[in-house]
Each structure stands twice: as C-alpha cells, then as structure tokens.
C-alpha positions in Angstrom: 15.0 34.0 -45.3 11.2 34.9 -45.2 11.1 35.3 -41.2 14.7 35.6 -39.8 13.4 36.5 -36.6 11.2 33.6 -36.3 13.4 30.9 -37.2 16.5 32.6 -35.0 13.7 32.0 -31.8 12.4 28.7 -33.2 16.5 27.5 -33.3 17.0 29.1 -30.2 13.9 26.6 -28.7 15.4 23.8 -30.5 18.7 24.5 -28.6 16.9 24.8 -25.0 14.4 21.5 -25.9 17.4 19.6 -26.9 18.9 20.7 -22.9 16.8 18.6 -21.0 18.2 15.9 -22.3 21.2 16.3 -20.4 19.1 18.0 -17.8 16.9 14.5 -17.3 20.2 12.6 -17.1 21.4 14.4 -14.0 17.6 14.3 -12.5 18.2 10.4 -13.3 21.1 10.3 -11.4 19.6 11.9 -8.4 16.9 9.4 -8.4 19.4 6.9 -8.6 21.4 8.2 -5.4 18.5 9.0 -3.2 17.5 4.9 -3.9 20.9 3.3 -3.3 20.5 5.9 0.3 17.2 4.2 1.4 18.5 1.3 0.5 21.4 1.9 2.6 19.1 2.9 5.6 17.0 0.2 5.0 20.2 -2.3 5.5 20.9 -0.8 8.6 17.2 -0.7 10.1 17.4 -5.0 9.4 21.2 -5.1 11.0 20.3 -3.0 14.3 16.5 -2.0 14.6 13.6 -0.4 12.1 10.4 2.3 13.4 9.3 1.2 16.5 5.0 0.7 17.5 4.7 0.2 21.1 1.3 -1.0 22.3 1.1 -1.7 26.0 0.6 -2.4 28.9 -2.2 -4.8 28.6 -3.2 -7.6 31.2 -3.6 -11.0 29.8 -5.7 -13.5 31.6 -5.5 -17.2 30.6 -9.3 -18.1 30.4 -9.9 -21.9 31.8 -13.1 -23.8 30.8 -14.8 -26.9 32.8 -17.4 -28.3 30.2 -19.8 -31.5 31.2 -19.4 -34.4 28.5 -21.9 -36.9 28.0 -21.1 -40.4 26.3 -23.1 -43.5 26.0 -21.5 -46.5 26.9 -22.9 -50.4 27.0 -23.4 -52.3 30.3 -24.7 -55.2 30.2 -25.8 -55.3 27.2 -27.6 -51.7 28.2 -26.9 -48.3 26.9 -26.1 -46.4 29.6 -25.1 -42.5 30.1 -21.8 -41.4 31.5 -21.2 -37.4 32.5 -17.6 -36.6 32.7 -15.8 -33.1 33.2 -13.1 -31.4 31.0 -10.8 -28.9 31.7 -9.9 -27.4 28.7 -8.3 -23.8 27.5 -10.7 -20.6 26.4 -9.1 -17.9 24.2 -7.2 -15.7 26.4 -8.6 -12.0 27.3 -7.0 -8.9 26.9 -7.7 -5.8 29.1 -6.1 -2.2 28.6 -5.1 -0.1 32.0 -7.8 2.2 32.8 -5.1 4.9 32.6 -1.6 5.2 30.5 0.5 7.9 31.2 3.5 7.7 28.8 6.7 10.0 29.1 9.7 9.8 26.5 12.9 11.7 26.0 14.1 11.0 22.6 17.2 11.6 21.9 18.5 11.4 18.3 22.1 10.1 16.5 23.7 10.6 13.3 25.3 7.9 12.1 27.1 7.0 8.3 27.7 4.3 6.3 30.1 5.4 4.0 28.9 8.8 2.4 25.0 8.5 3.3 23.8 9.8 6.6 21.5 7.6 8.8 19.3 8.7 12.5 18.8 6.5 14.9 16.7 7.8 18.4 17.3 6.2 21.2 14.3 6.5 23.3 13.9 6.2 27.2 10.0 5.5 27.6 8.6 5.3 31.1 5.0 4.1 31.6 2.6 4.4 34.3 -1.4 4.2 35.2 -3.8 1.9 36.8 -5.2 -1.5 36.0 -9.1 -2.2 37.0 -9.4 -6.0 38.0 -12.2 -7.5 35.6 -15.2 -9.1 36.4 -14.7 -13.4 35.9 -15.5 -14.4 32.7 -18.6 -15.2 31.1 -20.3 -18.5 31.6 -22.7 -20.3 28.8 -25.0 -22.6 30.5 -23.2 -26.1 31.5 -19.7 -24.1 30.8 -18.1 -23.0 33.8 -15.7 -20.5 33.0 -12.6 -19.1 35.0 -9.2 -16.8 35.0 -6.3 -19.0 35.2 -3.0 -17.0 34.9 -2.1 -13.3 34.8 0.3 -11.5 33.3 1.5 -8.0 31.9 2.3 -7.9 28.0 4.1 -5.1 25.8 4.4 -5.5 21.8 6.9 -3.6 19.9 7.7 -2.7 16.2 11.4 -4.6 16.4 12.4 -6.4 20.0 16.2 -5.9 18.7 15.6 -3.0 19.7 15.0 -3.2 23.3 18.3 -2.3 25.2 16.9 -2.4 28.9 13.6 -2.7 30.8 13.3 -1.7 34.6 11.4 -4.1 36.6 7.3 -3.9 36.6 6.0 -2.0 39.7 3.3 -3.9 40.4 0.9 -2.7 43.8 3.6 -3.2 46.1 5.4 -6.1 44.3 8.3 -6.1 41.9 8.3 -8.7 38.7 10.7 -8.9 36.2 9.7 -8.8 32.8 11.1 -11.9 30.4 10.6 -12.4 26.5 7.8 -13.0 24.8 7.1 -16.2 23.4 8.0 -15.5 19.6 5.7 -19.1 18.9 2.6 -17.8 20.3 0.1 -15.3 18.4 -0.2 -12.3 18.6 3.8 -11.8 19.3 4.2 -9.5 22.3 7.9 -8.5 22.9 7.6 -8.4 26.8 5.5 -10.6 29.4 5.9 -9.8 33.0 4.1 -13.0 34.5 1.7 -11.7 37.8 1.1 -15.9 38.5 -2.2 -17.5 39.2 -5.4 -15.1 38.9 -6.4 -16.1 42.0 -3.3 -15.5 43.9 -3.2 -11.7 42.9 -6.8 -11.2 41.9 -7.5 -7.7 44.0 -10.7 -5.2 44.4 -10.3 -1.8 43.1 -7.5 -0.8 41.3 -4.0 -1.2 40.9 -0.9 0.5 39.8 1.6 -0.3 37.6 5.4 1.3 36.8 7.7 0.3 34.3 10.3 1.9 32.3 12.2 0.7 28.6 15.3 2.0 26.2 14.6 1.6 22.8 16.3 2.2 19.9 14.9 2.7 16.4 15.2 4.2 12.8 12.4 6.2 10.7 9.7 6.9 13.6 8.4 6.1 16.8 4.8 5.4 17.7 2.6 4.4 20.5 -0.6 3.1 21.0 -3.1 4.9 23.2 -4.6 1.6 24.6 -6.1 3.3 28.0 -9.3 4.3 28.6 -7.1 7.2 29.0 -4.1 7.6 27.6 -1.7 10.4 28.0 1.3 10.7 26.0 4.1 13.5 26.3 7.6 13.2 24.0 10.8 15.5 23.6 13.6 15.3 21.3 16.1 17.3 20.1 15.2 16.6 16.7 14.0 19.9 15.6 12.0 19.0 12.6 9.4 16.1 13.5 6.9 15.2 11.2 3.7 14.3 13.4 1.6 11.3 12.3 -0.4 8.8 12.8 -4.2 8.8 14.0 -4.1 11.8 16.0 -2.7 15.1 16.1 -0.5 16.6 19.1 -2.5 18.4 21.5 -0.1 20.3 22.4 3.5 21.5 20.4 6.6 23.1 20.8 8.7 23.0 17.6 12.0 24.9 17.7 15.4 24.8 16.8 17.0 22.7 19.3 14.0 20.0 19.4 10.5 19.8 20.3 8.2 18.8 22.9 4.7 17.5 22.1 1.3 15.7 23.9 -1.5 13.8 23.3 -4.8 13.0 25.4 -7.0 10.3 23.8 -10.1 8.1 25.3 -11.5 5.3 24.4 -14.1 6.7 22.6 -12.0 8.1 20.4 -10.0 5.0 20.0 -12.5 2.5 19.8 -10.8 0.6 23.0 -11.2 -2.9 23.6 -13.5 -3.6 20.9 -11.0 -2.8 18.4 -8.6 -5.0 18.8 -9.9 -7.7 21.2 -11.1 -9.7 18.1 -8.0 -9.7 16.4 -6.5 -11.1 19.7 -8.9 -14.2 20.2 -8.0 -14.9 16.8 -4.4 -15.4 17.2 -3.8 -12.6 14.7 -0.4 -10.6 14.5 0.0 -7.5 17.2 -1.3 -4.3 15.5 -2.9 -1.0 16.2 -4.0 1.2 13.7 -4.6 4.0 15.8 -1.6 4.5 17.3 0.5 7.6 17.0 3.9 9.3 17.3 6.2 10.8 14.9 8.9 10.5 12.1 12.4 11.8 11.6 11.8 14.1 8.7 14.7 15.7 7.2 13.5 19.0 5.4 17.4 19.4 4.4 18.0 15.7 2.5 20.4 16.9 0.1 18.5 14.1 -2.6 15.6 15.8 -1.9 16.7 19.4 -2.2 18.4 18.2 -5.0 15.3 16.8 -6.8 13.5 19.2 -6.2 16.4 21.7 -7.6 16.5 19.8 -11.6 12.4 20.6 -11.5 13.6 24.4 -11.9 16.1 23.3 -14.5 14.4 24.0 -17.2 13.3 27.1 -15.7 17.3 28.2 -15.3 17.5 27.2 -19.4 14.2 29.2 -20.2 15.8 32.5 -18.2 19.4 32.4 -19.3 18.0 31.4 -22.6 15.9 34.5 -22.4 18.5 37.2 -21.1 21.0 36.2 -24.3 18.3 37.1 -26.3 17.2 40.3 -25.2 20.8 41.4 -25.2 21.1 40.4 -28.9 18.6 42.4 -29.6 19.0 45.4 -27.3 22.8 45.6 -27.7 22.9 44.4 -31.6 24.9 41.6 -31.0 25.0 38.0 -32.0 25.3 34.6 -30.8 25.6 31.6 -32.6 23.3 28.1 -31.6 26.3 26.8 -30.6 27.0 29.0 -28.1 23.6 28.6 -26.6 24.2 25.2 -26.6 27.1 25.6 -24.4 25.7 28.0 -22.5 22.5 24.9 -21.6 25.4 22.5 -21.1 27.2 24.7 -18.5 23.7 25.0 -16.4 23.5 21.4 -16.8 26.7 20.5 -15.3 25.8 22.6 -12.4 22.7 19.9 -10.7 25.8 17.2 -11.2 28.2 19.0 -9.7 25.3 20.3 -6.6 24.6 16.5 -6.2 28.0 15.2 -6.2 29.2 17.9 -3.8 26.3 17.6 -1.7 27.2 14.5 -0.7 30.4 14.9 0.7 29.8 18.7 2.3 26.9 20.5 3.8 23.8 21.8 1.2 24.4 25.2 1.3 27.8 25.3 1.0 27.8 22.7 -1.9 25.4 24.7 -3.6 27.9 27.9 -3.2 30.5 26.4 -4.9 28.6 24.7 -7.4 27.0 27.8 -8.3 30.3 30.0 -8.1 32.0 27.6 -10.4 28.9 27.7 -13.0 28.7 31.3 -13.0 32.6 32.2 -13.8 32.7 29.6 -16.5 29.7 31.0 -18.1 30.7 34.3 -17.6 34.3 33.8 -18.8 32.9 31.7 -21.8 30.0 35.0 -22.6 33.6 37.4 -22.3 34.1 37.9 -26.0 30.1 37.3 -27.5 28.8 39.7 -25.3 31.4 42.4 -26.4 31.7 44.6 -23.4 32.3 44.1 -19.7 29.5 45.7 -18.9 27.4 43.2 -20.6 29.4 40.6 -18.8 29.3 42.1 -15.5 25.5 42.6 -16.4 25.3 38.9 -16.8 27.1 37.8 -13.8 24.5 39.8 -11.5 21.8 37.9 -13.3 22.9 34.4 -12.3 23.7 35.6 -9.1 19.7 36.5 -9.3 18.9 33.4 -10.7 21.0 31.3 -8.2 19.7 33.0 -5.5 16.1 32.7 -6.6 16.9 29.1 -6.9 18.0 28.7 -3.5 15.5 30.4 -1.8 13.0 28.4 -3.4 14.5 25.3 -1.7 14.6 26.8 1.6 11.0 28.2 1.1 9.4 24.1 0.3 5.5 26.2 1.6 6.2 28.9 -0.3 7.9 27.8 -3.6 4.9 27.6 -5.9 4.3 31.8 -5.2 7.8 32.3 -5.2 8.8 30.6 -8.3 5.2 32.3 -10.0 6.6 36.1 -8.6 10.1 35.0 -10.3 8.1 33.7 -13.8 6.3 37.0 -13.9 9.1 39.5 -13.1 11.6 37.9 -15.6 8.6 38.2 -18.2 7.8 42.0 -16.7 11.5 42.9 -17.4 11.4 41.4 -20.9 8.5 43.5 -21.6 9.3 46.7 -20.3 12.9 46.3 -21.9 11.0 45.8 -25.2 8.4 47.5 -25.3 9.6 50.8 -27.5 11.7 48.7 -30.1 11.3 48.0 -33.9 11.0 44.2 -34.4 10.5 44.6 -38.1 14.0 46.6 -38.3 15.5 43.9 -35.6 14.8 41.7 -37.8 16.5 42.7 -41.0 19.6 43.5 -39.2 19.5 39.9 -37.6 19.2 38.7 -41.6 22.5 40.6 -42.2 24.4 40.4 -39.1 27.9 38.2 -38.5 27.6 35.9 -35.9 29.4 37.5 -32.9 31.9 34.6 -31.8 32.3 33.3 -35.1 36.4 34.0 -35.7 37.2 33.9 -32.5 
C-alpha cells in the first residue's frame, strides 16, 4: 500500500459518510412526529377553538335612502310624468370609538391528547372608551339620506370560543349583546342592538363598557380600531412571542409570565379608511394591522430535537476524530468496523432523545439518553483502546461533547458562536496534540500494525 495513511483516513470518511444515513432516518422520524403533533393541535383548535383576532367595538348605522323616481305614463292618450318616492337601503357605515382601552389577563392551560401536549389561554378581555356620535350621512342631490338603526358589533377569530359576555354599558343604559348574524357580510360575532338612530342619537360623546371570556389555541390578537387605542395584556406564559403590526411599548418578560402594552392612533393604523371599503363591500371581517401575541414554546421537545440531529454529524466528525488521534498518539488500532459501530451507537442516541422526550421532560430525556450512549460506547471502546485510562479519557470526552450539545440547545441566540468556539477548539486540540509527531513513521507502522480488536 503506496499511502497507508491516506487510505486508513479516506476509509475512516467512508465509514462517517455512510453514518448519516442512519443519522437522516432518525432526523426523518422527528419530522414525522413534530407533523402528526400539529396535526394533533390542529384537530383540537377545530373541536374547541383556534387563534383568536378580536376587532371591536365598532358602531354600525343602517343607512336609509329616499330617492325621487320619475316614470312616464299615458293619459288619455298623453304621455304624462309621474314623481314617486322610494325608500330603499344604503350600505351600512362603520365608525370606530374615538378611544379603546383594552385590558386582558391571560391565563394559560396545558392540555394532552395522548402523548402530545397542547395550550389553550383562556382570556378575560374587558373593553372600554368613548363613541363620538357621527355627523348624518351624505346626501347626493335628489337623494335624501338618513341613519336608520344602531348598533354595537365585535368580530372574532372563532365565536366557539366565546364562553361569556357581560352586558354593554351603554351611557346609562344596559343592552345585552346577541349573535351575530352568520348570513350577513362581514360576519361579526357579537351585535348589541342600541335601536332606532333617532331614539339614541346623542351630542358629544358617549361611553361604552363591556367585558368577554375567550378561549383560544396558538395566539391572541386585537385590533387597535380607535382613534386611540390602548392595549395592556398579562399571562403567565413566560415565553410570548410578540407579533403582529406593532411592537409592545412596553414589556415585562419573566419567568412566571409577562406583562405588555401597546398605544397606537389612527395615523398609524390607517383608521377608518382602511377597512371601511372592505365593509361596504360585504367583504369578510379582517384587520391586518392588528396585534397580539403567540404561545411560543422555546422547549418543544420536536424542535430541540431537530435541531439536535443538525449537530449529528458534528457528534460523528468529533468522535470520529478523537479515535483517530488516539490511534495515532497511543499506537493502537481500530478496525472500520469498529468505527462503524461506534457512528451507529451515536445514532441510536437522537432515537432514543426523541422517543424519551416524548413521554418525560427534555432535560431529563436527554440525561438518560446520553448516559445510556456513553456507557455502551465506552464499554464497547474497553478492549480497542487498551488501557482504562484511555477509556476513562474517552468517557470525559462525551461527557464534553454531550454537554456542548446541550448547551447549544439551551443557547438557540447563541448557538452558531458556540457551536464555531466548539469547531475550533476540537481542531486546536488536534493540532497542538500533533503537532511534534512523525507522520511519515506513523505511517509505516499503521502499514504493519494488527488491528487492535481483531481476536477478540
């Protein structure tokens, strides 16, 4: 053999390439459980209630129109011209509150359906501000135009959802709200009816309190429809993912929940110009600029687990890495085989992290999954490795590795600097170890040497 050194590192490649074979079949199956979860969640959000938009108050006047027709009818063998009036309906208007103040406590559940963990918040929102009466409508010439009906409307993201609603504080009245008409577009979820415009038509402005449960899955999000809208929500979900149009104002992220607020205007949102159109349309209920948050799970054990099989070629690569530098420091040798074996073991540990991680919390499925993969690797290097200091040598570097590993998962804004500080000191050692030896003479004695391993 012209290059024994070469072709024992090119075999040794060939052996860690042929590993992520194995290695894509477990990152496969993790794909495969994180689906059939969202699935499952996404089951559950149809059978009880999915995220939640809430977009309201807004006041809804039925617009009436009396138009003059003219028709030509015969008398007497005369054309003569007839005026008659007709009532008929104009499209209705939609007016947001000059002020919004909205204050939610968001409490959040943990719920199963079988192995696969699903959150549901349960939200108690309580609304409050001021309506300004509008001016009458426009009129076009012969068109005389006027407000017909009021009444108070709320849309939401999944009216399942709606568990209770308090009675709306109007001024000094009290009306109850009913359902929305389901037929009619846009679909609002609530309609508190206020009667005939004229009946309740007042100067100034006028207050309004109302309060709702809702539940929901995935996130919550309301629309800042006020001129100004203020928005304050607490959970005790302590790791909320803010989104939508606009960012919190002001936050408090901690441990045992968080607290957050928002201050919008209409010039920010665009107002009634944004979504009045879509209204007189008859278009679905939707706002685009509404905001809120989701229930983001930094410790999904699919995701950790994912994430994990992306460093399993790294784990090969560095195991891989440290049987060759002892074959070469401490003269010993190890058959393809046994490297094989070796890739197959560190395999088996991202199934068995999955499969454990299901059933028992993250960390302490990774624990066992990783104690379990080191003493069978370690029990397996015994005899190759020819000493127990070598063994016990081993051990401390999975227990390295492992622990790089996990703190990588923990560290998601720090990983790529982590795992980079990891690359480069495992190369460092490598180097230093190296860096006085003889690879010509390494190499002759690996053209001559047993296989270590080889009786046993």
């Amino acid at each position: 053999m012209k290059f024994p050194l070469l072709t024992r590192a090119g075999a040794i490649a060939a052996v860690a390439v042929a590993i992520l074979f194995p290695l894509a079949l477990v990152t496969g199956k993790v794909a495969e459980r994180r689906t059939r979860a969202a699935e499952v969640e996404s089951v559950f959000a149809r059978e009880t209630s999915g995220s939640q938009t809430v977009v309201g108050p807004l006041l809804a006047l039925a617009c009436e129109e009396t138009v003059v027709e003219e028709r030509v009818v015969k008398r007497s063998g005369k054309d003569d011209t007839v005026s008659e009036q007709k009532t008929r309906a104009c499209p209705t208007a939609y007016f947001a509150p000059r002020t919004l103040d909205v204050a939610a406590q968001v409490p959040v559940e943990s719920r199963h359906r079988g192995i696969y963990p699903i959150r549901l918040y349960r939200a108690a929102l309580g609304f409050a501000g001021e309506f300004d009466w509008p001016s009458p409508p426009s009129q076009e010439g012969a068109v005389s135009r006027r407000w017909k009906g009021a009444s108070i409307v709320v849309a939401t993201g999944d009216a399942r959802g709606i568990k209770s609603v308090s009675p709306l504080a109007w001024g000094a009245d009290t009306i109850a709200f009913t359902a929305g008409r389901s037929d009619r577009a846009p679909g609002f979820s609530l309609e508190a009816p206020l009667g005939d415009f004229g009946a309740v038509a007042a100067t100034g402005a006028v207050g309004y309190r109302f309060s709702m449960e809702l539940i929901g899955t995935g996130h919550l999000m309301l629309g800042p429809v006020g001129d100004t809208t203020r928005i304050r929500l607490a959970s005790d979900w302590p790791h909320p993912s803010f989104m939508g149009a606009f960012s919190p104002d002001e936050r408090k992220v901690g441990p045992q929940g968080f607290e957050a607020a928002w201050k919008t205007t209409h010039f920010a949102t665009g107002g009634r110009s944004a979504w009045q159109p879509r209204f007189q349309k008859g278009q679905p209920m939707r706002w685009e600029k509404a905001t809120g948050f989701s229930l983001a799970d930094p410790v999904n054990v699919y995701s950790l687990s994912y994430r994990a099989t992306e460093y399993g070629f790294l784990f090969v690569l560095f195991t891989f890495a440290g049987l060759a530098l002892a074959e070469v420091t401490a003269g010993i040798r190890l058959h393809p085989v046994q490297y094989a074996m070796v890739g197959s073991g560190l395999a088996v540990f991202f199934l068995l992290l999955i499969a454990l991680a299901e059933h028992i919390a993250f960390g302490q499925a990774y624990a066992v999954a990783a104690a379990a993969c080191m003493l069978l690797l370690t029990y397996y290097l015994r005899h190759p490795l020819g000493s127990l200091a070598r063994t016990m040598t081993f051990l401390g570097a999975l227990l390295v590795l492992y622990g790089a590993l996990y703190a990588l998962l923990r560290s998601e804004d720090h990983a790529l600097l982590a795992g980079s500080l990891l690359v480069f000191g495992v190369l460092a050692a490598g180097m230093i170890t190296t860096r006085r030896m003889d690879w010509g003479s390494i190499a002759g004695r690996l053209e001559t040497a047993p296989a270590n391993g080889a009786a046993a």
